[in-house]
C-alpha angles and dihedrals in degrees: 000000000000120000107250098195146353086049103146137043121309141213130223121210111184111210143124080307116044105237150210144175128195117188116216132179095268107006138038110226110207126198135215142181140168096182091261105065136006131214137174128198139185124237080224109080100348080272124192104215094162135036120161155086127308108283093346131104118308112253089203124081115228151174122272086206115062090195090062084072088071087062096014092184095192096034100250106199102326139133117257123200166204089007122013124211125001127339104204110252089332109278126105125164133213129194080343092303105127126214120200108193140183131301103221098145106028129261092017143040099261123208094331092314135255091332102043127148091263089067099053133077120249124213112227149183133206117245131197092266109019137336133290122208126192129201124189090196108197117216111290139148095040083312102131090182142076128253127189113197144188136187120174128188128210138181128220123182096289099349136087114215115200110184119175143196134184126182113196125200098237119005118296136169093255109201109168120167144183115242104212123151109199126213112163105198095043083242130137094244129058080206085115092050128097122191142207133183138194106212131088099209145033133206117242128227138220136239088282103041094257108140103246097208085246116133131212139193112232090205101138105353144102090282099061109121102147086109121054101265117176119249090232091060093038086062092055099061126090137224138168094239090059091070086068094039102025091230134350103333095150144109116257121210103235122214092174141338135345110224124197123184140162129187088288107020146052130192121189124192123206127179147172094221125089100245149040122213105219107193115168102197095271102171103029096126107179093284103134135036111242132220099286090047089262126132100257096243123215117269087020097129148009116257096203112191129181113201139122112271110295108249103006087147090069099053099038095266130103136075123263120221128214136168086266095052104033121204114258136162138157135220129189127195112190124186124203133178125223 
């Protein structure tokens, strides 16, 4: 079979963190560990590959195959900028500038386009607690501006910490997110997971995914999570905006925190940003081998993605950020046994 990563020769930087870097082909995969938890990221993308406990599953799905990071169809773990989710029909307008941009998932922009920042490599620097990329991403994708951007990672006894800041060249809705899909037992199935979430409404999408800038009140729908519910029975439930998404692909107003257990773990997801992208792997489809060599099935993992609401502009929401007013936001990822 051929090796997929850690392939050449590695270093090993004893700090605070204990460190390693592994150089591929494309990529450089670094390790790092506190003793408490362990992760592991790509170069590319500022990819996550690895979340977990010392010497236990990984929390985190991936890839079998290093070399489908270079193309990462479904966003494993990657950073996508300068815009996350879907851009109706491409075409936003600030201070009556308008951006057309590209039409990489029709009808709509998708996750910053063909060159996002999930499909470059990031410099980066190790840091006393964790590591710190940096991307000076050039106009692309009908982006005629500039966009400086950093995303740094720390670890803190059994948390992962992700901040990020983006300075644009002239003001911009900046909406950069992480692209982490969460399974806590390193199985094929999310049927063991329960889930709870903090928030009390949802935005609706339109035929094509796009978010509407409609809001609606979970109360008693298949997007009621204030109370633990299992994965298996959400499945189970209906509603009319899953014949567009085949099951929850939509951004939750949070009013406080996203909780995910199973019979031994807990993972629980703050965040400074208003919203929280729940994407329950929809449209897998069995189209990559995942890190254990199995098909990677349908509903098998939760995608969580802190952002602003995708494609706010275009309904008279969202923050624009300048030089003035930089771009930040941070994430928090916090295991627990139990």
């Amino acid at each position: 079979m051929k090796q997929t990563f850690m392939s050449q020769k590695s270093v090993t930087v004893l700090m605070k963190l204990n460190v390693e870097v592994f150089h591929e082909a494309f990529t450089d995969v670094i390790a790092l560990s506190n003793g408490i938890i362990d992760i592991r990221v790509l170069s590319y993308g500022a990819t996550l590959i690895h979340f977990g406990f010392v010497n236990e599953p990984n929390c985190v799905v991936r890839y079998q195959d290093l070399d489908l990071y270079e193309s990462n169809p479904v966003y494993l773990g990657s950073v996508v900028g300068p815009t996350a989710g879907r851009i109706k029909d491409g075409h936003l307008c600030v201070d009556k500038k308008e951006y057309a941009l590209s039409i990489n998932n029709h009808p709509n922009h998708l996750h910053g386009g063909y060159q996002s920042h999930a499909f470059k490599t990031f410099s980066y620097t190790i840091i006393e607690d964790g590591i710190r990329f940096e991307l000076e991403d050039t106009p692309h994708d009908g982006y005629t501006l500039t966009f400086k951007t950093t995303v740094t990672y720390q670890l803190q006894d059994a948390q992962l910490i992700v901040t990020t800041s983006a300075l644009p060249s002239e003001p911009f809705p900046v909406n950069i997110t992480t692209h982490n899909y969460f399974n806590l037992d390193g199985s094929n199935s999310l049927a063991n997971h329960s889930l709870k979430v903090e928030a009390n409404e949802i935005y609706t999408v339109d035929a094509s995914l796009a978010n509407d800038g409609v809001t609606l009140n979970v109360a008693h729908t298949a997007f009621d999570f204030r109370a633990w519910k299992s994965i298996e029975e959400a499945l189970t439930q209906k509603h009319p905006e899953f014949k567009k998404t085949r099951f929850i692909d939509h951004d939750y107003r949070l009013d406080g925190k996203l909780y995910l257990k199973t019979q031994t773990r807990m993972l629980v997801c703050e965040t400074s940003l208003p919203v929280l992208r729940l994407y329950f792997a929809n449209y897998f489809d069995e189209t990559f081998k995942q890190e254990h060599g199995e098909d990677a099935h349908n509903f098998s993992a939760l995608a969580i993605e802190p952002q602003f609401p995708a494609n706010a502009i275009n309904f008279g929401q969202g923050d624009i950020f300048s030089a003035d007013t930089p771009y930040t936001s941070r994430s928090s990822y916090t295991l627990y046994r139990l």
